[in-house]
C-alpha positions as CSV (number, residue, x, y, z in Angstrom):
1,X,27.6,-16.1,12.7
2,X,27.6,-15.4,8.9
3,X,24.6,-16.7,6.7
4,X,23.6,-17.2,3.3
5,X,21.3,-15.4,1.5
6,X,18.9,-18.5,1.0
7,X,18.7,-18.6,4.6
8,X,17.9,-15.3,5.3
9,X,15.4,-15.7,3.3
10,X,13.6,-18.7,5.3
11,X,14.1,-16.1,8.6
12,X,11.5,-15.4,10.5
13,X,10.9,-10.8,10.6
14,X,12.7,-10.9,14.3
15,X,15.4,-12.8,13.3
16,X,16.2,-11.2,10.6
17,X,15.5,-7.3,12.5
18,X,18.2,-8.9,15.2
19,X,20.6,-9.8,12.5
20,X,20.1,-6.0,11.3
21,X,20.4,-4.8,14.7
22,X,23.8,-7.1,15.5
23,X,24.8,-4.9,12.6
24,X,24.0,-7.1,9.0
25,X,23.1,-4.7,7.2
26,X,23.0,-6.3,3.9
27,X,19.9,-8.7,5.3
28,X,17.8,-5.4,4.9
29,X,17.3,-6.5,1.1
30,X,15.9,-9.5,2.4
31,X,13.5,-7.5,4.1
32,X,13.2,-5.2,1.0
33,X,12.5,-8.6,-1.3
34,X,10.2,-9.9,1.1
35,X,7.7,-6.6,1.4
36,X,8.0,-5.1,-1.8
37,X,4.6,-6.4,-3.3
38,X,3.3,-5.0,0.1
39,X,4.3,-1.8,-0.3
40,X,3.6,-2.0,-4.4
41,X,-0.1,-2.8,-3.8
42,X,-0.2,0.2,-1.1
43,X,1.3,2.9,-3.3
44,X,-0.4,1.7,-6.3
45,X,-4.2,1.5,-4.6
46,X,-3.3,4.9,-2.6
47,X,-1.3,7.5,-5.8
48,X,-2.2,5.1,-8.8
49,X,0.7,3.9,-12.0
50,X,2.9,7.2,-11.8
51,X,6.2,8.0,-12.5
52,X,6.4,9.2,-8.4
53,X,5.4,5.4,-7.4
54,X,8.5,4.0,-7.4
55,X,10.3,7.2,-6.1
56,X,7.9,6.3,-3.1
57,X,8.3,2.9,-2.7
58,X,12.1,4.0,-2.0
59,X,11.5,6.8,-0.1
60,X,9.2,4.2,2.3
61,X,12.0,1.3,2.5
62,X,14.2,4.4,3.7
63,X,12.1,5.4,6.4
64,X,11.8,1.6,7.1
65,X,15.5,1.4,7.3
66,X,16.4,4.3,9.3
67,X,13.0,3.6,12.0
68,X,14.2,0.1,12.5
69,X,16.4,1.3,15.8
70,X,13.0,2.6,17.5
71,X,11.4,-0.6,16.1
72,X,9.7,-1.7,19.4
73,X,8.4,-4.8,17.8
74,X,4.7,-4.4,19.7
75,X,3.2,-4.5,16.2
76,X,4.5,-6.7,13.3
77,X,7.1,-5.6,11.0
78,X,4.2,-6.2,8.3
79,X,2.0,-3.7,10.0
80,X,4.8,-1.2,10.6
81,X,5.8,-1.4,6.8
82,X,2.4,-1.0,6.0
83,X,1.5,2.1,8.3
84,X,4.6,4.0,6.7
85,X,3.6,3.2,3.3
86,X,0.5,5.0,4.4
87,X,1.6,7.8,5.8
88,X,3.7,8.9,2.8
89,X,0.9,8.3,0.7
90,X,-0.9,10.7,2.6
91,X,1.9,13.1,2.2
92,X,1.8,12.5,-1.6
93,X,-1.8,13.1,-1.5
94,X,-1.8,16.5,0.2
95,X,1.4,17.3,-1.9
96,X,-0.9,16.8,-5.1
97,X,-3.5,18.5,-3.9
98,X,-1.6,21.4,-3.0
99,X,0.0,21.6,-6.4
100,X,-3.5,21.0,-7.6
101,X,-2.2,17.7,-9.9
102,X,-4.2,14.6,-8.4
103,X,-6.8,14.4,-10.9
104,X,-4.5,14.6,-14.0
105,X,-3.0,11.2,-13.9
106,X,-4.0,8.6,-16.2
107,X,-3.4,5.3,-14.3
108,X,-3.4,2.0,-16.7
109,X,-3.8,-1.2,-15.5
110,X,-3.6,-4.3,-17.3
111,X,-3.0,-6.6,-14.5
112,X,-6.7,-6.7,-13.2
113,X,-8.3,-9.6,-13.2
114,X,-11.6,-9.5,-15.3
115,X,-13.7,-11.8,-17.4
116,X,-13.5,-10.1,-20.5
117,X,-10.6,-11.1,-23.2
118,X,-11.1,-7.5,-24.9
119,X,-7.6,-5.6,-24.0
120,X,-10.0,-2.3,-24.2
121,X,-12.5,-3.4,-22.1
122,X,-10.1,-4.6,-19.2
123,X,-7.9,-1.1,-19.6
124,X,-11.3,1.0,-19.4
125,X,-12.4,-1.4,-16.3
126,X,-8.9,-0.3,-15.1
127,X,-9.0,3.1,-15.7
128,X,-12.6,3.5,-14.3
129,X,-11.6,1.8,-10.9
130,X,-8.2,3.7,-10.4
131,X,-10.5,7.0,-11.2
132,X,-13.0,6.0,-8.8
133,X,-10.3,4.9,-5.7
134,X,-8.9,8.8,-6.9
135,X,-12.5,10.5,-5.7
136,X,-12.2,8.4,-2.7
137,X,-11.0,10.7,0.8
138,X,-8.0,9.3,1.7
139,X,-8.7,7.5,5.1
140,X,-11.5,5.5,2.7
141,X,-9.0,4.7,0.2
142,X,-6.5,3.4,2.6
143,X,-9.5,1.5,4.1
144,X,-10.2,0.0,1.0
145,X,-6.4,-0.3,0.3
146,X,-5.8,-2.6,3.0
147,X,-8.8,-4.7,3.5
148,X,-9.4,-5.3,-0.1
149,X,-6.6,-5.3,-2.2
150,X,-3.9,-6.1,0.3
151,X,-6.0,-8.7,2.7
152,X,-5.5,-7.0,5.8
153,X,-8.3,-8.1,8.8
154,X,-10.2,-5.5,10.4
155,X,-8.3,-5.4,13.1
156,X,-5.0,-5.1,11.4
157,X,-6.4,-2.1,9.2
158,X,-7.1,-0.2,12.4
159,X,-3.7,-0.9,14.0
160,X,-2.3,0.2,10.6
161,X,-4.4,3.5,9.9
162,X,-4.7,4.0,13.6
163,X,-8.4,4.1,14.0
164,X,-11.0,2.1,15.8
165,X,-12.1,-0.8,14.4
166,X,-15.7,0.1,14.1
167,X,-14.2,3.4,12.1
168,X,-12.4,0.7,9.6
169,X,-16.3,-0.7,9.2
170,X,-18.1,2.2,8.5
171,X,-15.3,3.9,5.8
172,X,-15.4,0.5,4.4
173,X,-19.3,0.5,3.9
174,X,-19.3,4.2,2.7
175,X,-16.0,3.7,0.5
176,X,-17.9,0.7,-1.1
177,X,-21.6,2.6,-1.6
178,X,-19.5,5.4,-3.3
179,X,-17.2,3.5,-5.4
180,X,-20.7,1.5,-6.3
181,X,-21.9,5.0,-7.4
182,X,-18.8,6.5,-9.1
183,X,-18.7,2.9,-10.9
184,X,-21.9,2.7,-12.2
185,X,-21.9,6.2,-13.8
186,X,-18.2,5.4,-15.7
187,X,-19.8,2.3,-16.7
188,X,-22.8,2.2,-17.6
């Protein structure tokens, strides 16, 4: 049975992984449309505004694409996107580190969300923030990633990082009283 793009777009994640699997391989781009603010938010919190962002974002849909065979389906495809956005974040990381890079990017962001109207003030909160997340390890940035810029539960973040719940809690606490520290020196 053909369908439309529209409707592929009201699908429900299994329906459209069996129409993928039945060998429609054009409703990937559904899939594509439907998580790319997902994986955005993840590479964006985890590497920062760089020119390698979107070169990841690719490289993640990729995996995504060619996993989707040994998709078992215990987890949702949400959390499975989200997991693999992780772990090539991690890989960027290490690969910066490595090449001794990661502290050299500038990361602007004007689509924050702050009471101020001053354009300079909002890019410095910006900058300061993205800095901060940067001094973060990674498993705390992740942590922070998912519960609270991308809205994941506790128990989802764990599924996703692949640590206990109680682990999600305390990097989350420590990640907070740190960025609280970090912030409040850049700030003030």
């Amino acid at each position: 049975m053909v369908i439309s793009r529209d409707i592929a777009r009201t699908l429900p994640d299994e329906e459209l992984l069996r129409y993928i699997k039945n060998g429609d391989k054009w409703i990937f781009s559904v899939l594509v449309e439907r998580y790319q603010d997902l994986v955005a938010g993840i590479v964006m919190g985890m590497i920062g505004r760089c020119p390698e962002a979107e070169d990841l974002g690719q490289e993640i849909f990729i995996r995504l694409y060619k996993g989707l065979p040994n998709f078992r389906q215990q987890a949702t495809l949400k959390t499975y996107i989200s997991r693999i956005a992780i772990n090539i974040c991690y890989d960027e990381i290490r690969r910066r580190k490595q090449d001794r890079y990661s502290k050299e990017i500038i990361i602007e962001d004007k689509d924050m969300p702050v009471k101020t109207t001053d354009p300079e003030t909002v890019s410095d909160i910006g900058k300061s923030i993205a800095f901060a997340l940067k001094q973060l390890e990674p498993v705390q940035r992740s942590v922070v990633i998912m519960r609270l810029s991308e809205g994941f539960s506790v128990k989802e973040t764990a599924a996703i990082l692949g640590i206990p719940e109680g682990t999600v809690l305390s990097k989350l606490y420590r990640a907070q009283l740190k960025l609280r520290d970090i912030l409040k020196k850049d700030l003030y």
